[in-house]
C-alpha positions in Angstrom: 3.0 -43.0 -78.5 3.0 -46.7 -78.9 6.4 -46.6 -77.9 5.9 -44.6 -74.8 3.3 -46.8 -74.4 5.0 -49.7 -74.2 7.2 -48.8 -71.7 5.1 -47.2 -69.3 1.9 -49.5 -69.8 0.4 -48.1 -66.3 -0.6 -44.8 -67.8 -3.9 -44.0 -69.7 -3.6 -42.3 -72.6 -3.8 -38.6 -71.4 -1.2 -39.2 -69.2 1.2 -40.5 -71.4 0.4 -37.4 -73.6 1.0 -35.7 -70.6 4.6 -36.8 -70.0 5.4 -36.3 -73.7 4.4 -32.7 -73.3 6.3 -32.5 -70.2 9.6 -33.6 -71.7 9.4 -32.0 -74.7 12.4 -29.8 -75.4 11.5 -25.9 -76.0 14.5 -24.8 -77.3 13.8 -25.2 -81.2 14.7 -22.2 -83.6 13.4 -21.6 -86.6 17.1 -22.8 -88.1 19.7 -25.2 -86.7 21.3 -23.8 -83.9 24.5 -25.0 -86.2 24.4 -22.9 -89.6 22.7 -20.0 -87.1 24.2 -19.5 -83.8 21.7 -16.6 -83.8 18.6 -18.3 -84.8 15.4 -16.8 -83.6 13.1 -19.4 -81.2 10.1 -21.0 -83.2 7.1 -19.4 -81.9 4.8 -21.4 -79.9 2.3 -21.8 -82.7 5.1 -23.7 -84.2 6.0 -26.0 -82.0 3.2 -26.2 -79.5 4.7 -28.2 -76.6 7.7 -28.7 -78.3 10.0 -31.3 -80.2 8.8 -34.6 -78.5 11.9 -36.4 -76.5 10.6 -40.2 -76.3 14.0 -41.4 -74.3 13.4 -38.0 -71.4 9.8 -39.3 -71.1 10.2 -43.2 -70.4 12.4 -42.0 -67.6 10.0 -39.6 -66.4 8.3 -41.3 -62.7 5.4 -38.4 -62.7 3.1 -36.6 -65.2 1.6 -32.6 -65.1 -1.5 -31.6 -66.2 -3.9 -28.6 -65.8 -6.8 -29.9 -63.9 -9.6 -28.3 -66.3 -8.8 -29.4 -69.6 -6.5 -32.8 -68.3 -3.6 -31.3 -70.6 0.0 -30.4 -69.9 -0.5 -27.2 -70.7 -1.5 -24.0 -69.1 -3.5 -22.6 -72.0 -5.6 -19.3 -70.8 -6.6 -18.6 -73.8 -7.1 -14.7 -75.4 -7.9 -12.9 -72.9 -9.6 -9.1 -72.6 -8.5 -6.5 -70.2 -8.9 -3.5 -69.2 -7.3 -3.7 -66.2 -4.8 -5.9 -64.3 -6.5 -9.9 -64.5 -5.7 -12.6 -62.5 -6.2 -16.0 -63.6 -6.1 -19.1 -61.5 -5.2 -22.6 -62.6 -5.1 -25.9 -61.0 -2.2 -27.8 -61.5 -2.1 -31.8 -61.0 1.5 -34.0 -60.4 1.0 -37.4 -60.3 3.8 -39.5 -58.8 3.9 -43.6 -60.6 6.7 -44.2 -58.7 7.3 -45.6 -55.2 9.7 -42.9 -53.9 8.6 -39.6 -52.7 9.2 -37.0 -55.1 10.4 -33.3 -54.1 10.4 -30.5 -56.9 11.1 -26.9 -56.3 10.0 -24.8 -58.7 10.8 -22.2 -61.8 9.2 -19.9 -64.4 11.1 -19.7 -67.5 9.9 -17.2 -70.5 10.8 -17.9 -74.1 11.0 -14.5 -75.4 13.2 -11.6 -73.8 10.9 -9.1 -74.9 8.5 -10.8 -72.6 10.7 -10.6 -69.9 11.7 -6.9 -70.3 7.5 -5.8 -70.5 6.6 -7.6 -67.2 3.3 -7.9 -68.7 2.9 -11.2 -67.2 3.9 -13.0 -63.9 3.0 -16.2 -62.1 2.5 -17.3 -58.6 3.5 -20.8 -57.8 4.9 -22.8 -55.0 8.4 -22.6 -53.7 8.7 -26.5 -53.7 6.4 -29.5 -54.2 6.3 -32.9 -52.6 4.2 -35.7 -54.6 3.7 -38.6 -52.0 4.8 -42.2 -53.7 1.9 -43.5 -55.8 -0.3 -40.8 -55.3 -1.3 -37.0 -56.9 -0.8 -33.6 -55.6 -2.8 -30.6 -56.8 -2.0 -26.9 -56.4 -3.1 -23.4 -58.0 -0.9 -21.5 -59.8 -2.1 -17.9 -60.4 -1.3 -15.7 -63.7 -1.1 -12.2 -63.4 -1.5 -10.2 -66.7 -0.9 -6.3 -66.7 -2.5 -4.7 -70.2 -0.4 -1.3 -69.7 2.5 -3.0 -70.4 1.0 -4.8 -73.1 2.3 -4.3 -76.9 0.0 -2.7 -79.8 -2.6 -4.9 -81.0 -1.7 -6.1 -84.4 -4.3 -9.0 -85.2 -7.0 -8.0 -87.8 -9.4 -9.7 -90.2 -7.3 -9.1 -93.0 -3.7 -10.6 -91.7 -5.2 -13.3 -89.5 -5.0 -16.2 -92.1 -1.3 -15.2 -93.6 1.9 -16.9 -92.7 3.3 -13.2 -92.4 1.4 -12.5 -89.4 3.1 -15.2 -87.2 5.6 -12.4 -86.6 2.7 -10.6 -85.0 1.1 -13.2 -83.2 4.4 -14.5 -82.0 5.5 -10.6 -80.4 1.6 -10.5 -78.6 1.6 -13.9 -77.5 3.0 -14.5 -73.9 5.0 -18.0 -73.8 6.8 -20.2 -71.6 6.7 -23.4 -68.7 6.4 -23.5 -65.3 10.2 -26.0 -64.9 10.2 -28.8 -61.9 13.8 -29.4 -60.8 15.0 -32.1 -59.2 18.5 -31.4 -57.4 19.6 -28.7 -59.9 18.6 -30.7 -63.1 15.2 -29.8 -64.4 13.5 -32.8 -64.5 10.1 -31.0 -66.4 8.2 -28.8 -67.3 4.4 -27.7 -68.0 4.2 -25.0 -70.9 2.1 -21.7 -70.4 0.6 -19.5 -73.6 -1.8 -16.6 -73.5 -2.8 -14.0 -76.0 -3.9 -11.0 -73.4 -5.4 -8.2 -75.5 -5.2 -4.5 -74.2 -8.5 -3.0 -73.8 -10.2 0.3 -73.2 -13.4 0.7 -70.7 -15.9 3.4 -70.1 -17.4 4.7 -66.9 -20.5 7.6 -67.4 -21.2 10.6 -64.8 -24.2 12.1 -65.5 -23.5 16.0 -64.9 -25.7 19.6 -66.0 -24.4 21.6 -68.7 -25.4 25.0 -70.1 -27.6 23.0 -72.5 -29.3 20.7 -70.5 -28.2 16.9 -69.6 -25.1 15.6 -70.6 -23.0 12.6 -69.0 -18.9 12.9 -68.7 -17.3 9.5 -70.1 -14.5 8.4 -68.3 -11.9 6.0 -70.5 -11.0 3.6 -67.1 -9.3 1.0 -69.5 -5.4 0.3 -70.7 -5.4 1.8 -73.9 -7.6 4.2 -76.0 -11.0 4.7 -76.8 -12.2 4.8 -80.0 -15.6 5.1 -79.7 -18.1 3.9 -82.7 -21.7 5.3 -82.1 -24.5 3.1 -84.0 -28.4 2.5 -83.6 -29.6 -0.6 -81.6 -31.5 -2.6 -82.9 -31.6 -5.5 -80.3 -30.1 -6.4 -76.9 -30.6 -9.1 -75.1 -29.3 -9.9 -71.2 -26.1 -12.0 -70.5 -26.2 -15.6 -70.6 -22.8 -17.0 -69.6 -23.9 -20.4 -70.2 -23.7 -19.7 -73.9 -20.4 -19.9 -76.0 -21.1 -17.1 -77.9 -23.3 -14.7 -76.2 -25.1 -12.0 -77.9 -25.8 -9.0 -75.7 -26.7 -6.4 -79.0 -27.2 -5.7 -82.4 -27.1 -2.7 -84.6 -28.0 -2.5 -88.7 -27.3 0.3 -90.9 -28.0 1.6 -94.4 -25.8 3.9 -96.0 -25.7 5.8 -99.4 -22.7 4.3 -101.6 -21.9 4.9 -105.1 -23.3 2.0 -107.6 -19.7 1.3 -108.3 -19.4 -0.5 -105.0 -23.4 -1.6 -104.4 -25.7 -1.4 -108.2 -28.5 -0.5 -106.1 -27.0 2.6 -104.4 -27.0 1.6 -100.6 -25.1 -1.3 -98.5 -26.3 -2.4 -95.7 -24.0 -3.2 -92.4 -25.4 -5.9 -89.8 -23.5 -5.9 -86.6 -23.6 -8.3 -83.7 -22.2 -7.9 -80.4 -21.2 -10.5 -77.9 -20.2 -10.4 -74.2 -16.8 -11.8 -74.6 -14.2 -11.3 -77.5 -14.0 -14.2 -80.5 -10.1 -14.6 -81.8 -11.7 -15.1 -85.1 -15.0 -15.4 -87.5 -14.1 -18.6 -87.9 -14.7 -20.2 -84.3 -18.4 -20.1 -85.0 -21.6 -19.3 -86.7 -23.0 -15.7 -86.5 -26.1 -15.1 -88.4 -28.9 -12.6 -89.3 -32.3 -14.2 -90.9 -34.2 -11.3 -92.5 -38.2 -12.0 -92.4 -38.5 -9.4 -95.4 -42.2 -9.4 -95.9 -42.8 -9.9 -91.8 -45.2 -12.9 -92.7 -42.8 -15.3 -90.0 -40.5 -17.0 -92.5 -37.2 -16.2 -93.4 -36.1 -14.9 -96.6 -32.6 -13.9 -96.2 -29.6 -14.6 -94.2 -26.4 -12.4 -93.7 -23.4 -14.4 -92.3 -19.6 -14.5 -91.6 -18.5 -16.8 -94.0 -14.7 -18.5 -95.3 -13.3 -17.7 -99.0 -11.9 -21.0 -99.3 -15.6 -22.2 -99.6 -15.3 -20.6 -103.1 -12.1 -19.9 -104.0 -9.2 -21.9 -104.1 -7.2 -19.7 -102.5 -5.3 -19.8 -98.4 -7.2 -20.0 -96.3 -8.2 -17.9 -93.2 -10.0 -15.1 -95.3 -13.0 -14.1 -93.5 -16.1 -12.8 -96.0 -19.8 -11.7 -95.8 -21.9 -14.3 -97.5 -25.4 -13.1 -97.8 -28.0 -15.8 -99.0 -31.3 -17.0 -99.1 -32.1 -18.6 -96.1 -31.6 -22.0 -96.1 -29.3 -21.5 -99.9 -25.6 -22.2 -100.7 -26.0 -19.8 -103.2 -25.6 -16.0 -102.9 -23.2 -12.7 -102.5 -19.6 -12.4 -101.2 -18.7 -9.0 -99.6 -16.4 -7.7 -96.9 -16.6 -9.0 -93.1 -14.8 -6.6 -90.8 -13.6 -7.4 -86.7 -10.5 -6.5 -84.8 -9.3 -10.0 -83.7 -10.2 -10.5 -79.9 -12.9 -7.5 -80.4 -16.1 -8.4 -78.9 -18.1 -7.3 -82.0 -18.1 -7.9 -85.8 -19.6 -6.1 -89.0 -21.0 -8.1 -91.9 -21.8 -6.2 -95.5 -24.4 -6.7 -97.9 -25.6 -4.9 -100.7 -29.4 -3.6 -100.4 -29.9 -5.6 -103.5 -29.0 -8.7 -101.6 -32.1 -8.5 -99.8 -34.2 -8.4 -103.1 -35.1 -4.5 -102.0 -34.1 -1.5 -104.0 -33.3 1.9 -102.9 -37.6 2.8 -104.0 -37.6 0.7 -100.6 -35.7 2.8 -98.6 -37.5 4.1 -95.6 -40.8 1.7 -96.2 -39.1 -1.6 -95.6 -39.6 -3.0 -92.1 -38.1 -6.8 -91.3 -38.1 -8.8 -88.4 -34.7 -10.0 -87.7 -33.3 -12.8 -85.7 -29.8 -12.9 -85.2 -28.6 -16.1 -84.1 -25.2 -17.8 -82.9 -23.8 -21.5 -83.9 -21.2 -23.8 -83.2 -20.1 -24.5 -87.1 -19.6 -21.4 -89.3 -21.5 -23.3 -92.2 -25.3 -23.2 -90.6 -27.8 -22.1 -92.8 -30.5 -23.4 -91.1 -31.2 -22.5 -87.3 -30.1 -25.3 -84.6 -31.5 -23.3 -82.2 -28.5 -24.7 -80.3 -26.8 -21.1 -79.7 -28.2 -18.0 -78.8 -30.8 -16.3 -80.0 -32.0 -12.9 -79.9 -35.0 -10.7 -81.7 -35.0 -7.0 -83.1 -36.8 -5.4 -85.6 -35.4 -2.9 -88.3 -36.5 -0.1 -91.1 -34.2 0.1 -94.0 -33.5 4.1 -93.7 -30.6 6.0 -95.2 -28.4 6.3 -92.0 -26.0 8.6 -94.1 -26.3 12.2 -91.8 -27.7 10.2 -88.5 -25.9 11.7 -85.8 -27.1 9.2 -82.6 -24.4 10.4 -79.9 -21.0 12.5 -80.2 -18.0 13.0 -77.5 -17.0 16.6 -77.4 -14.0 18.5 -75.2 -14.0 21.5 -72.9 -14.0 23.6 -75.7 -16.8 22.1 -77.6 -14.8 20.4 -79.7 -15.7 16.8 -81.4 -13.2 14.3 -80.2 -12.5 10.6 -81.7 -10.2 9.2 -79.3 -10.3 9.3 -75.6 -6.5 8.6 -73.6 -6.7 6.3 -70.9 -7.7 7.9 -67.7 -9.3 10.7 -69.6 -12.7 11.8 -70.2 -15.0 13.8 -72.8 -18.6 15.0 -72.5 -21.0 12.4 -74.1 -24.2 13.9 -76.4 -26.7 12.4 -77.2 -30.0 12.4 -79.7 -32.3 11.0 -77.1 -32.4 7.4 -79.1 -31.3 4.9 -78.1 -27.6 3.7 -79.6 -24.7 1.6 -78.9 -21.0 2.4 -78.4 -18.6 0.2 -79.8 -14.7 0.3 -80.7 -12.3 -1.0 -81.9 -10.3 -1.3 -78.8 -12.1 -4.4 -77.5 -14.2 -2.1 -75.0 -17.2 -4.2 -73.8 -19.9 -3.0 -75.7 -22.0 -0.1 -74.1 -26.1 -0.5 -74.9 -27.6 3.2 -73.9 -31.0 3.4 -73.5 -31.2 7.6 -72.9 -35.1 7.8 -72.4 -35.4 4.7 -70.3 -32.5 5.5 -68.0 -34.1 9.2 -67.4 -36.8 7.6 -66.2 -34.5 5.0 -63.7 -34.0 6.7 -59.5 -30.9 7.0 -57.6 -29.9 4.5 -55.0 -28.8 4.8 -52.1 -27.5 2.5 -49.6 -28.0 2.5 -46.0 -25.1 3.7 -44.2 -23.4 4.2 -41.0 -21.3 7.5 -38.9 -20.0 8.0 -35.9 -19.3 10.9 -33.4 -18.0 12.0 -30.6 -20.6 13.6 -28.3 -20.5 16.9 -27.5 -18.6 17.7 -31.1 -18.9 21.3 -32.4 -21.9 22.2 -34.8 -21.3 22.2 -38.3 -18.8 19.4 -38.3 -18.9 17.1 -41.3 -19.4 13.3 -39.8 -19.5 12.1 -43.6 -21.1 12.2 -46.9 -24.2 10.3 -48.7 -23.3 8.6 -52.0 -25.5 8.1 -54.1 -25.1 5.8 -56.9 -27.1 5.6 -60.2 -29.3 3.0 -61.0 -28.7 3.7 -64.8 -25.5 4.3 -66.5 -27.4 7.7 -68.4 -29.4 8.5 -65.6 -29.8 12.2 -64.2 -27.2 13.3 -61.4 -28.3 13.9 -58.0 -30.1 16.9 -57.3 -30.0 16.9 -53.4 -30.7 14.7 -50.4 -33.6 14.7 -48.1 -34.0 13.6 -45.0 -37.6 12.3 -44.0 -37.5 11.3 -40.4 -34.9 11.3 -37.4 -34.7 10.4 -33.7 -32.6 13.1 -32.9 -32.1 17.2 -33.6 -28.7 16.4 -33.0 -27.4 15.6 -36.5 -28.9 16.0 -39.9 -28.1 15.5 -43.3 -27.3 18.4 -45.8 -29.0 18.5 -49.8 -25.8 18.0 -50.5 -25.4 15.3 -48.4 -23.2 15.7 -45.9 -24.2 14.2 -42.4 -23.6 16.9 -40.1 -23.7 18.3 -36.2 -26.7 20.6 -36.0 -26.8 20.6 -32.6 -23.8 20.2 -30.2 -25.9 21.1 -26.9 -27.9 17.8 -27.4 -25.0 15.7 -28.6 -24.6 14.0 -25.0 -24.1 10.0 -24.6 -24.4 10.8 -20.6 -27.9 12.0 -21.4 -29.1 8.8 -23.0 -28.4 9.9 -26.9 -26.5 6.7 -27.9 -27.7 6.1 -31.4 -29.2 8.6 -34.2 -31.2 7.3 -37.0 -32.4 9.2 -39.8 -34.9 8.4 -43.0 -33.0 9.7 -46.2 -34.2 9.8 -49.8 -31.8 11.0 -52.6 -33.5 12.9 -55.3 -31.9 13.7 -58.9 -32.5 16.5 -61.4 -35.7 14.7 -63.3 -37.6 14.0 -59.7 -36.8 10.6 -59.5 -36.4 9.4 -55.5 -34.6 6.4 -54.4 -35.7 4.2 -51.7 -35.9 5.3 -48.3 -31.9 4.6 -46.7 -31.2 4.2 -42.8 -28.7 6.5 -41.7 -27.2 5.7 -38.5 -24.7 7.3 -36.3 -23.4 6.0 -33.4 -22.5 8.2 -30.3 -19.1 7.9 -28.7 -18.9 8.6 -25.2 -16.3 11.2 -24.1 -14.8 11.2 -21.0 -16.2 14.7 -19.5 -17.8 13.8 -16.1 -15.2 13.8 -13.3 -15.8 10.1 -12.3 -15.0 9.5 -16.1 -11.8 11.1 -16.1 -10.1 11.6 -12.3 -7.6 9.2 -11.4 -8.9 7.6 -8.4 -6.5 6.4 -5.2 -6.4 2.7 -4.5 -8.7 2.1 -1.2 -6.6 0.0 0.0 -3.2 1.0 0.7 -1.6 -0.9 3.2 0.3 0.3 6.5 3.1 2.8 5.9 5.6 3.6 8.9 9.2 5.0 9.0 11.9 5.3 11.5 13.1 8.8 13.0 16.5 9.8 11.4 15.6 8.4 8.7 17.6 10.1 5.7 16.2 11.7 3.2 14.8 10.4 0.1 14.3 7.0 1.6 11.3 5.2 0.3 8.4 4.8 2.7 5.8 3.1 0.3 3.9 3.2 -3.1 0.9 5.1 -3.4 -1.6 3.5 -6.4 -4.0 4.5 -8.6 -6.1 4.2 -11.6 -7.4 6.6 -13.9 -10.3 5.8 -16.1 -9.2 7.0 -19.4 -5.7 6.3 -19.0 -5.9 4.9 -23.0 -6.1 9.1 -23.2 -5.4 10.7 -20.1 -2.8 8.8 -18.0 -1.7 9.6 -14.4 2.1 11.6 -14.2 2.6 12.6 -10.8 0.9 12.6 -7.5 1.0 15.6 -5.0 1.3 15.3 -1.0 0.7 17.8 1.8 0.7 18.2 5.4 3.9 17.7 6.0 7.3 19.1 5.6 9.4 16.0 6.5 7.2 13.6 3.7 7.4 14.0 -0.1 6.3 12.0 -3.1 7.7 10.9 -6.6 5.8 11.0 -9.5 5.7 7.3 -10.0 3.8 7.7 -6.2 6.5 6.7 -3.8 6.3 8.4 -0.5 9.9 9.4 0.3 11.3 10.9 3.7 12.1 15.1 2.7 12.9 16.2 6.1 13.9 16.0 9.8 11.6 12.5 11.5 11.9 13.0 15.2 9.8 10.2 17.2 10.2 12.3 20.4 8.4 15.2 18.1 5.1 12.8 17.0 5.0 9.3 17.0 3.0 9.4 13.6 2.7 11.6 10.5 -0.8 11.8 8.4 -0.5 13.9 5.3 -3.0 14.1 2.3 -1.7 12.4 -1.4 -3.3 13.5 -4.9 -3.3 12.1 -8.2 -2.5 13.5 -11.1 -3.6 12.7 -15.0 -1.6 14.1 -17.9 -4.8 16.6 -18.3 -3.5 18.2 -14.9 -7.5 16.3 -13.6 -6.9 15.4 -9.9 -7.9 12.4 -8.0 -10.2 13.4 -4.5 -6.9 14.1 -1.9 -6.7 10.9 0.4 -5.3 11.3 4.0 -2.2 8.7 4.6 -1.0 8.1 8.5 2.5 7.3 8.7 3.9 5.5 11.9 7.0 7.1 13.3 9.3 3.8 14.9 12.3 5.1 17.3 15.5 4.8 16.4 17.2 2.5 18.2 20.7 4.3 18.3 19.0 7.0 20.7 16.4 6.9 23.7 18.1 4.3 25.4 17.3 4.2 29.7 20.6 2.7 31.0 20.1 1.5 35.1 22.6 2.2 37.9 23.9 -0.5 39.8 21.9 -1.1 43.1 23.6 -0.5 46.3 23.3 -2.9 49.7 20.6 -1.1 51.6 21.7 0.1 55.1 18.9 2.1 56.3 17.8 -0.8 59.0 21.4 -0.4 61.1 21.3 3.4 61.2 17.9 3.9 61.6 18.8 4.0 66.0 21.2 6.8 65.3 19.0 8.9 63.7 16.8 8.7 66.8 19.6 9.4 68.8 20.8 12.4 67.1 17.5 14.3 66.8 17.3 15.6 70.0 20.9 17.0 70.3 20.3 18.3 66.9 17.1 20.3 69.0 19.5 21.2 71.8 21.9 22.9 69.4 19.4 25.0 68.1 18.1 26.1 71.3 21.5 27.2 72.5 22.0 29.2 69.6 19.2 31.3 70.2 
């Protein structure tokens, strides 16, 4: 560090861990690469960011680092799930040089096996560009899928052994987000998660033969393996709190003196909202007020070996004490690493009862979290929570059960399947040691807890046949053991048009009044769902809106443009020659649009269907100087447009009708007008002779 230090004295001290981290070479084995060509990689736990490369990190001009913890690592930690998680991460580049920087962008895995699963994936920018002298943040997102996810090894009893690094090292996911520069990786910011496979429940209430009963529902990644035990406290979800207890549960049970002198031992369990990777990471404690009279007497904890023994450690125990005392008795501690839950043992004796106490002894109990493991007196610091408890022999309680179709208890539930849950009517908690969050069921109180049901909104078409299904009600339950629906209701409406069913289906009732062009635009009913034990929700709005249909003619004849402008055409014309365009709209063309148009009155005039008026016969102008016929539209529905008379101008042809003068003649009727004279009375004297 000094070193490093030295030759890039700009940089605080995070940042210069930072480029360490960053340079650090990832490739170590667990044996030189050169007596083992074959050496297997060191697991991260190993070598953490890697072996530290002092020359690679003088040299280095910028530094990456995960904006929450200012480390140059992406560490997210064991994580829970049920389903496919995303996790987002902001990542930080800082450029000390003066030169603009430009990085594109790789995700390399350690482990093959990790590769082949595809249990993780990361999203991540193609290509960064770090300004000179300045920092550039982006998000990097991890995608874990727990289907793919190997068997969960990690338990109590292997957790503190050097064998189990084979374990931790095949579910641990591993590798670095690489920066090139060019095709050289200049780079890189290491990844790790340890992403535990869980199971998950999801309750139907439903009626049986017998009454009651609720269907569970595994929703999770891997099995369920469902513990049932009594509650003895539970307290709400506090996310502020590191460890957060959400239950707890205490049992007596019969055991032969060989293994408790007083004949019963005693298990204390306490349930938190998230999954611990160890007993170790804390302080979990349960002080027993024995006689009730508000001080402590006794405290069962999770405890370490080594505090004892010499001996390796990592050996999680039971120490049960006086409160306050370093003195006291060693027994088993039992949690699935990464399980949200763990069980602490203790002889009844432990308490200073015997079994003659058995059944009479009531205790107050506070169970308390801390941040050190060694806290025999309360901080108050943690969390804290208060139940009370009867020291009864819980040998042949039977609290809740999962059965089959056939009856049949069943200890295991597949993922995606489901089993019929019993229960005794008190109230218990499901645990298990697949990491399921733990379930807190409160039979009598949820009984007791209505439906709800949203408001909600339809629509239909008006005039829509009666009996149509619009939609359907859900109603949801406002419990997880509540009582399933028993029907729907429906207090008030505007409208006979549509109602709701008891099963709750919104339906048509009346298709005669189902008419937008009579005003009905909106429906709004008052509906109440009811379940089996009486229990009404609050009131939901149902609306349905009505869509307007096109069934009046001026909402779906095409309708000819008013305006048309002049048509005309020349005689001789030949045929098929274009006169014009007819236009027109149609107003649900969306639905409907126009096809063709139709023309009378005429022999000599036709029309396409696009509307062009076209010549079809013989045009004579000395037959009629104009031509009116009558054009209709025509929708795809075969509705017709109101016919529309269209004149059409005949124009001559100028080829024919032409009047061609004569030439005039000198006029001579002055000169001869004397002979004419002359001649008329001979012409008299002819005729008289001839008679």
């Amino acid at each position: 560090m000094s070193l490093l230090k030295e030759a890039l004295p700009e940089r605080n001290a995070l940042e210069i861990k930072a480029t360490l981290m960053n340079t650090a070479n990832l490739n170590v084995t667990m044996e030189p690469l050169a007596l083992n060509p074959d050496a297997e990689l060191a697991p991260i736990s190993y070598i953490g960011a890697g072996l530290v490369d002092v020359n690679k990190a003088a040299n280095l001009p910028v530094a990456a680092w995960a904006a929450d913890t200012k480390q140059a690592a992406l560490s997210f930690g064991l994580v829970n799930a049920s389903e496919t998680v995303k996790l987002t991460k902001t990542v930080q580049v800082k450029n000390f040089s003066n030169e603009v920087k430009v990085y594109s962008l790789s995700l390399e895995q350690r482990y093959q096996n990790d590769i082949d699963r595809g249990s993780f994936s990361l999203d991540y920018p193609e290509t960064i560009t770090v300004p000179a002298g300045q920092t550039l943040s982006f998000d990097v997102t991890a995608t874990i899928d727990p289907t793919t996810l190997p068997e969960w090894t990690l338990t109590d009893d292997n957790i503190g052994s050097q064998a189990v690094t084979a374990d931790l090292t095949n579910l641990e996911l591993d590798g670095a987000l690489v920066f090139s520069d060019g095709s050289e990786k200049a780079f890189h910011l290491v990844y790790h998660v340890l992403p535990k496979a869980n199971a998950a429940m999801s309750f139907t209430p439903v009626m049986t033969e017998d009454g009651l009963a609720h269907t569970l529902t595994n929703t999770g990644a891997v099995a369920l393996e469902p513990v049932f035990a009594p509650t003895v406290m539970t307290d709400e979800i506090d996310e502020d709190q590191r460890f957060d207890l959400v239950g707890a549960s205490i049992e007596t049970f019969a055991v032969p003196t060989e293994v408790c002198a007083s004949g019963f031992v005693t298990l204390t369990t306490m349930v938190m909202n998230e999954g611990i990777t160890h007993s170790y990471v804390g302080g979990f404690m349960a002080d027993f007020d024995i006689d009730q009279d508000g001080t402590y007497d006794v405290t069962v904890q999770n405890g370490k070996l080594e505090w004892f023994y010499d001996v390796e450690p990592g050996t999680a125990i039971t120490f049960t004490h006086d409160y306050g005392s370093g003195s006291g008795a060693l027994n088993n501690i039992y949690q699935i690493i990464g399980n949200n839950h763990l069980t602490m043992q203790s002889c009844l004796g432990d308490f200073g009862l015997t079994a003659e106490d058995v059944g009479r002894a009531t205790v107050n109990v506070r169970f308390r979290t801390e941040e050190e493991t060694w806290t025999p007196i309360a901080t108050g610091a943690g969390d804290v929570a208060m139940g009370t408890y009867t020291f009864t022999d819980a040998s042949n309680d039977v609290y809740a059960v999962l059965v089959n179709e056939a009856g049949e208890a069943v200890s295991s539930v597949e993922p995606g399947a489901s089993a019929t849950l019993l229960n005794a009517g008190a109230d218990f908690m499901i645990l298990s040691d697949s990491g399921s969050k733990a379930f807190v069921a409160t039979p009598s109180e949820d009984a007791d807890v209505a439906p709800v049901l949203e408001d909600a909104s339809f629509t239909v078409d008006e005039n829509t046949a009666v009996d149509t299904v619009i939609g359907s009600l859900e109603a949801t339950y406002g419990a997880d053991l509540a009582n399933p629906i028993a029907e729907y209701i429906v207090l008030s409406s505007n409208s006979t048009a549509v109602s709701v069913t008891a099963e709750g289906d919104v339906v048509v009732m009346n298709a005669d009044v189902l008419d937008y062009d009579a005003g009905l635009t909106s429906i709004e009913l008052e509906v109440v769902a009811v379940d089996s034990a009486g229990n009404i929700s609050e009131p939901a709005m149902i609306t349905v809106e009505v869509i307007n249909v096109a069934d009046e003619p001026e909402e779906v004849n095409p309708v000819i443009d008013a305006d048309l402008g002049e048509f005309s055409v020349q005689e001789n014309a030949t045929e098929g020659t274009v006169i014009g365009t007819i236009t027109a709209t149609d107003p649900d063309s969306d639905l409907t649009p126009i096809v063709s148009y139709e023309v009378t009155g005429s022999d000599s005039i036709g029309i396409s269907d696009a509307g062009e008026l076209v010549v079809a016969g013989i045009i004579d102008y000395e037959q009629t100087s104009s031509i009116e016929v009558s054009v209709t539209a025509v929708d795809s529905a075969g509705n017709k447009s109101e016919a529309v008379t269209v004149t059409i101008a005949v124009t001559q042809d100028p080829r024919e009708d032409v009047v061609v003068e004569k030439p005039k003649k000198k006029s001579s009727s002055g000169s001869l007008a004397w002979l004419t004279l002359l001649a008329a009375p001979f012409a008299f004297m002819r005729r008289r002779k001839q008679k």
